[in-house]
N, C-alpha and C positions, 0 to 999 in steps of 0.2 A: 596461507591464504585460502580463502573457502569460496566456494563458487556456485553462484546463484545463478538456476535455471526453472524458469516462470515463465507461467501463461497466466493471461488475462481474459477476463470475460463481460460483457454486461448482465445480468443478472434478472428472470422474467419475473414477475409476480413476486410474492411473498411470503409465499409457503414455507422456503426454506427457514424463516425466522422460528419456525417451530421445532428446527433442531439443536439450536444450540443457545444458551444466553448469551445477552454482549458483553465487551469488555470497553470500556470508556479511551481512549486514544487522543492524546495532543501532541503533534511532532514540528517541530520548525526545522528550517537549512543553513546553515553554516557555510555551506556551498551548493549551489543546484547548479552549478555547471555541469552540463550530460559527460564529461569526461570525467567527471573528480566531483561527485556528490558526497556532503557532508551533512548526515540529516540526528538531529536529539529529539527523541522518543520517552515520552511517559507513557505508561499502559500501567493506568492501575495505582500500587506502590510501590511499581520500579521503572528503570530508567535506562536506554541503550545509546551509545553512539555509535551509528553506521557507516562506515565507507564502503561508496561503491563504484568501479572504474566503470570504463566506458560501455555501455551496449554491444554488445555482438551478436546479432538475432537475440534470442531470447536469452543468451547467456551473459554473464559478467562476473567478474572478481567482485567478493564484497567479505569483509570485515567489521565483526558485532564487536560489542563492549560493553559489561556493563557496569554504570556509574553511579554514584549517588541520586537520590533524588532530588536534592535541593541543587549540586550542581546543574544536571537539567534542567530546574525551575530556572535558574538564574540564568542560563544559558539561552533558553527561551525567549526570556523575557527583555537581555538586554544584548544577545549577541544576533538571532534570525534575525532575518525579513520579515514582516509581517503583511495578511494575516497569517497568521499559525492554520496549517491542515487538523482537522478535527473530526471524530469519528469515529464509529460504534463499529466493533470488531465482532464476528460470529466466527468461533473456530467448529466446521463440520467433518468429525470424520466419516471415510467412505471411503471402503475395502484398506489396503493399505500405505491411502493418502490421507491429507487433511486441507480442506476447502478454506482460506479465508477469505469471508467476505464482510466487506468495508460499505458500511453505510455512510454517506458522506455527509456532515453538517454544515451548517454558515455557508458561506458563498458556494459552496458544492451538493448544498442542498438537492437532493433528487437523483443523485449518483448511486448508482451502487453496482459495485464490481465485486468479482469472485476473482482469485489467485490459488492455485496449485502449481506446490513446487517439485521440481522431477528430480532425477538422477541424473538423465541425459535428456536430449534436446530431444529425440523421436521415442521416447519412454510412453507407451500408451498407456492409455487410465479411464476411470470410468468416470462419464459426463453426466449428471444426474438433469432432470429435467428442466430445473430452473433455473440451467446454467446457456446463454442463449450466444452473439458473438462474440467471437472472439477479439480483441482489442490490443493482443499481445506487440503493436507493431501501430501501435497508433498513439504517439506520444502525446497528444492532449488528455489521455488517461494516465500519463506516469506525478504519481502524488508531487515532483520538483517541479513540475510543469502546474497544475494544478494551483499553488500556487500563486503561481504569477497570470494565470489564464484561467480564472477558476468557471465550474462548469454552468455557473449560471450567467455568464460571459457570451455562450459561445453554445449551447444547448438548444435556446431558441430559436439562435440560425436554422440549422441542423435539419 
């Protein structure tokens, strides 16, 4: 079992685009129950199914795989929920992390979050400048959520 611990962020300006290229992203859920998420991942010309248990602050059990492509296509397209989350990937290294941040499309249009993954929950790291609050604990940013409440839903309250 492997164990996923992350922080979240919103993301200021734009600048950071000039460090890395994107990588194209379509993922649906299988399951978005916040205890037992079941999410399929295209990025690119390959393909993951993820499990991941329940929250514990920033921490959780989760479980990668990776699968055909066409199985994902088809899994996509006749087993999720739709719509399907979509979205431009920027992996930025910095010192001996790696920043990813998710530009959000379609109905999330106007999102964009940053993710760094730790070792342990109080592992400090370095915060680069156009990385602004933090969101780690505010589930209307978790992509299951998303979703079903996507950010242009729920943004212009805000």
């Amino acid at each position: 079992m492997g164990l996923e611990i992350e922080r979240k962020f919103l993301v200021l300006g734009d600048s950071w685009k000039t460090l890395a290229n994107p990588v194209s992203m379509r993922q649906g859920y299988l399951s978005s129950d916040p205890a037992r998420i079941v999410r399929v991942r295209i990025e690119d010309q390959s393909a993951m199914l993820t499990i991941k248990g329940k929250s514990l602050g920033i921490e959780r059990a989760e479980w990668e795989y990776a699968i055909p492509v066409q199985d994902a296509q088809r899994m996509l397209e006749d087993l999720c929920a739709g719509p399907l989350i979509e979205k431009l990937r920027y992996r930025i290294p910095m010192a001996d992390f790696v920043w990813e941040v998710d530009e959000f499309l379609g109905d999330n249009l106007g999102l964009v979050v940053a993710e760094i993954e730790l070792q342990a929950s109080d592992q400090t790291f370095p915060k680069p400048d156009w990385v602004g609050e933090e969101v780690s604990h505010d589930h209307r940013y978790a992509n299951s959520n998303l979703l079903k409440h996507p950010y242009s839903a729920w943004s212009q309250a805000a």
